[in-house]
N, C-alpha and C positions, 0 to 999 in steps of 0.2 A: 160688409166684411164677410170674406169666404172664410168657413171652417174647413171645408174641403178637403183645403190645399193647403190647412197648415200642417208641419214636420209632424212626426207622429215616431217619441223615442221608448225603444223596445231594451231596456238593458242597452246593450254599445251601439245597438245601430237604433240610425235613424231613417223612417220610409221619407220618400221626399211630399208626399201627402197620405190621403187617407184611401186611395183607391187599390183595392186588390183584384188581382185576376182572381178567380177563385178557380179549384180545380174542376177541368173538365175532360173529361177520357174522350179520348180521338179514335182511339181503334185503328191504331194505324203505324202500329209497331212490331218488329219481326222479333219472337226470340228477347222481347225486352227491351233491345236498344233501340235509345231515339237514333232518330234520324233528319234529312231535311225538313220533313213535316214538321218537327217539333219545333226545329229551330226558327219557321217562319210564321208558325202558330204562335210561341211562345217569343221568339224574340221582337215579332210587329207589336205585341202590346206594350213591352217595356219603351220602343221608338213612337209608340202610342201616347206614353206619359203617367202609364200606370208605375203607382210609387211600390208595390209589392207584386211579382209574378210567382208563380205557385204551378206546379207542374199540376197533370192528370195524376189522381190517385195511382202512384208508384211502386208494385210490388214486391213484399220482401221476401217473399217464394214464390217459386214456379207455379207451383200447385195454389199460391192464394190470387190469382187476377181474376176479375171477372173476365174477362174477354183471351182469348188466344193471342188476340190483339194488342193487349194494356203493354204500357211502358213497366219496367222491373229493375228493380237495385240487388237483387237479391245474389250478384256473382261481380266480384271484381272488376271485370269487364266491362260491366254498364258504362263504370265511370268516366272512360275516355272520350264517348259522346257525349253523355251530360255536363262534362267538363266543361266543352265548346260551347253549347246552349247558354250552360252558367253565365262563360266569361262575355258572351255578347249584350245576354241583359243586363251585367251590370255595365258594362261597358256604355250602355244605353242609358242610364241612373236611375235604374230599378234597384230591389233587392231580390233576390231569387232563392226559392225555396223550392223544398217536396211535398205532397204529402204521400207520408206511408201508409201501407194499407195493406189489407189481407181480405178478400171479399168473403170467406166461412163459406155458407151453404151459398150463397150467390157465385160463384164460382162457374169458370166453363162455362159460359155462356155467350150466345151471336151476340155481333152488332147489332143495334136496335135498324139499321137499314137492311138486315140481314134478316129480322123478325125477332130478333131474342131467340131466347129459349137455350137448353142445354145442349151443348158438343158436346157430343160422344164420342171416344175416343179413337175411331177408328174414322173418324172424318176431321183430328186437331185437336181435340178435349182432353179432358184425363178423368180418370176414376181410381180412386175416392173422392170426392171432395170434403171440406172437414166444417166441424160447427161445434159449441158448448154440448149440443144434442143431436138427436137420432131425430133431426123432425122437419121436414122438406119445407121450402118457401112457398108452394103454393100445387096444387094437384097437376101441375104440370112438370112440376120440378121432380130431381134426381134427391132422392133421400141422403144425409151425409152422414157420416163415418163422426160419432162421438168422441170428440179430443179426452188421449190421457190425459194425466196430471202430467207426467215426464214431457208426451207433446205438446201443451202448455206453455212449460216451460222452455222447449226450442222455438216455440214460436216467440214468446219474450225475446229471446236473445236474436232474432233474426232480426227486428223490429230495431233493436239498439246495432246490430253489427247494420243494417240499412242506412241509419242513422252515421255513424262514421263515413258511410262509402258518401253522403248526400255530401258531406263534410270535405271527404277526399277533390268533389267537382266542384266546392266552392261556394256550397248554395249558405246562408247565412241565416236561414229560417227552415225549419220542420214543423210539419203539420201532421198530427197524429188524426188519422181519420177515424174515429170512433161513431159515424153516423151512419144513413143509409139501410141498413140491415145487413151492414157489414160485418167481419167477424168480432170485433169490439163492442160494437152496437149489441150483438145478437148474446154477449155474456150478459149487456145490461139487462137488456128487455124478458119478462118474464113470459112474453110471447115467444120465445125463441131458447129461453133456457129452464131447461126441467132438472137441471142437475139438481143431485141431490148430497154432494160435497163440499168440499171449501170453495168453490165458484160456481156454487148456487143456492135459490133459497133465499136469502136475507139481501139487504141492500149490501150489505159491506161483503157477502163473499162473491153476489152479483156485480160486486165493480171491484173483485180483486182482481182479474185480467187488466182492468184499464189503469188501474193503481199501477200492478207492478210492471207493466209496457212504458209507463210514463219516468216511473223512477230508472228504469234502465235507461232511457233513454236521456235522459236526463243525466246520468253517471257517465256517461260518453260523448256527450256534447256539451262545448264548449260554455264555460259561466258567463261568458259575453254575448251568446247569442239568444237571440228567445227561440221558445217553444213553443206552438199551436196547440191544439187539439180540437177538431170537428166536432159535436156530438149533435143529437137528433132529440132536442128538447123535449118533445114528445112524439109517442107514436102515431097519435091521433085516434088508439084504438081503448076499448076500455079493456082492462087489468093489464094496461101494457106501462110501458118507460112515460116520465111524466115530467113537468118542468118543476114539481116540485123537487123528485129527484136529481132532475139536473141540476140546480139549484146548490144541491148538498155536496155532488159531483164535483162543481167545479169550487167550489169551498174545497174542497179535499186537492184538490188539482193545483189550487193555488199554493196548498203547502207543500207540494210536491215537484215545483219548480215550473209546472204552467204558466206563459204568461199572458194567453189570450185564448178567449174559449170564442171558437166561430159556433155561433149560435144557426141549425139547420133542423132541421125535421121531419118527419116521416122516413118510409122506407122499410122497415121493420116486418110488416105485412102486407099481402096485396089486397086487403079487404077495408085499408083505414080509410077513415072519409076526413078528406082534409080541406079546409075552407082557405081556396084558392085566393088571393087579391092582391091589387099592390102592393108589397109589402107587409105580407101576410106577417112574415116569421120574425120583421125586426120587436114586436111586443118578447117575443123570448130572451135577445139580448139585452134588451132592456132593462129585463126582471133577474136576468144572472149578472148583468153589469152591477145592478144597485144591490141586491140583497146575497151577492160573494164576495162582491168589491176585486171586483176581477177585470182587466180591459176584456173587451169582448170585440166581435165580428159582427154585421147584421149584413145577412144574404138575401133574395126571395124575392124578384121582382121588383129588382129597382131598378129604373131605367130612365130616370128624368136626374140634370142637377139639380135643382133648387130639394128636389124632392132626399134625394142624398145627401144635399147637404143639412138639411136640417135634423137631417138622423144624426147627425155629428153635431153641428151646433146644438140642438136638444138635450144633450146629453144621452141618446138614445142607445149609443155606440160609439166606440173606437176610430171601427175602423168598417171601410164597407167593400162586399166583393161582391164584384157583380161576373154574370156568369152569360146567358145568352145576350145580354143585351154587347158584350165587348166582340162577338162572335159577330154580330151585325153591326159593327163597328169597333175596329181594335182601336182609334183614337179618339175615341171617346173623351175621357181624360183632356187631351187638347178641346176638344169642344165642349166641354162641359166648363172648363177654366173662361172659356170666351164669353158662354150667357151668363157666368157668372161674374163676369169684368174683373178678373183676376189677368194678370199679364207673367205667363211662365214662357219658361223657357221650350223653345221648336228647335228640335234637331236641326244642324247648320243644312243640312240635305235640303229640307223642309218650309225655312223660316221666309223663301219668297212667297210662299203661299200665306202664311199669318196675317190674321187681320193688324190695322194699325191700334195702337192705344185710342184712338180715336172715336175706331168703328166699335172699340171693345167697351168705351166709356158711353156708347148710346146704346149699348143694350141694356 
């Protein structure tokens, strides 16, 4: 028996298994609006058989993308294209979601095909860029512009009006990216925040940015729909964010209307040493599933079914999002349901190519 592929219910909706796209930035958007690209990135995987699609980390300011590139919600306007994207995935029997996001000091910067590094403004960038602190990602990086208290709190409210506009195109899942070394991340991590205010210093003013993004957001989206939240378990560095932390985080998260914490890690610093392997990061979810009593996410080099499924059957996880491996094949999902002699449903386009029950009951 596949655990796989059983339903997986979130508050009202139900995914039609366990498989998520997880977000992945394409760099390949003008101005914020998707476009073609998205629709055939993100709509091949829902025709793929993935039970949740999930946009690229989604901007809720101009000035928060990593990339000049990144998709953005942060103007009315987005939502006429994302509309379209929405209505094909579900159309396809995905669920479709965001995740918001605000990149802090990682901000203005190339595609990785491009080199990374910081746009300056006078080649598409912008300056300032913004963070809990005054203190650069790494000696290559552009120094940011320490958030008031008052910008703060506009960034809060960008994060919930995002959230509405995700809502306006239909999507029926948000995902709060709080990982990466992004600007949520970087209020956790004491690598990244030296404030010496009400959001910093202790654990609880270190995770008042994520606390109150979550309840806003939360206060604007719908009681039927669930809520995500990314975070980066640990940073992999010493005196940085920790899974014990995490831990407590998502206990907090859970009373604050979270309902699934995508368990991911690193990113924080360019100097952590992280112990690369199959499925390096599902031990995180595993340890926030059991001791917050929280569904969770396990991401991180999964690429086999049996191997996926038993992160679910195990009780290791929820739910699993896999990331490059859907990139080198968006229907995965169908083939992973076939070595697993599960017999689902192929797009009517699709279903002369399907194996028979046959061929599916000899693997």
């Amino acid at each position: 028996m596949s655990h796989l592929f059983e339903p997986l219910k979130l508050r009202d909706i139900t995914l039609r298994n366990r498989i998520a796209v997880s977000p992945m930035c394409e760099y390949s958007s003008h101005d914020g609006f998707a476009n073609q690209w998205h629709l055939v990135h993100l709509g091949s995987r829902a025709v793929g058989g993935a039970g949740l699609v999930l946009t690229e980390a989604i901007a809720v300011t101009a000035d928060g993308r990593i990339s000049p590139q990144d998709l953005g919600i942060w103007k009315d306007e987005h939502v006429e294209k994302l509309a379209e994207i929405v209505a094909f995935v579900k159309g396809n029997g995905a669920v479709a979601g965001t995740q918001l996001a605000h990149a802090g000091r990682k901000a203005s910067t190339a595609p990785p095909w491009l080199g990374g590094g910081t746009v300056l403004p006078e080649n598409g960038g912008w300056s300032p860029i913004y963070a809990p602190s005054a203190i650069a990602f790494s000696d290559e990086s552009i120094v940011p512009k320490a958030l008031s208290v008052d910008e703060i709190g506009g960034l809060v409210q960008a994060f919930a009006r995002a959230a509405e506009r995700s809502l306006a195109a239909g999507c029926e899942v948000v995902e709060l990216h709080g990982a990466h070394g992004y600007l949520i991340h970087e209020f956790l991590s004491p690598l990244s925040n030296t404030r010496d205010d009400a959001y910093g210093g202790s654990f609880e003013n270190r995770t008042r940015f994520a606390r109150e993004v979550a309840s806003a957001v939360r206060a604007v989206w719908p009681e039927r729909l669930p809520l995500f939240a990314r975070i980066s378990a640990t940073d992999w560095a010493e005196g940085g964010w920790d899974l014990e932390q995490s831990v407590e985080l998502a206990r907090i998260f859970k009373t604050l209307g979270v309902d699934l914490v995508d368990a991911s890690s690193g990113g924080a610093v360019p100097y952590a040493k992280i112990d690369v392997g199959p499925g390096f990061q599902v031990p995180f979810a595993e340890r926030i599933r059991r001791d917050a009593g929280i569904a969770t996410g396990a991401v991180g080099m999964i690429t086999e079914a049996h191997q996926a499924d038993a992160i679910v059957r195990e009780g290791k996880a929820d739910l699993v999002l896999l990331a490059r491996e859907l990139l080198r094949d968006p229907y995965w999902p169908l083939r992973a349901a076939g070595e697993l002699g599960v017999d689902v449903e192929w797009p009517a386009q699709y279903r002369r190519a399907k194996p028979s029950p046959r061929a599916l009951a000899a693997r």
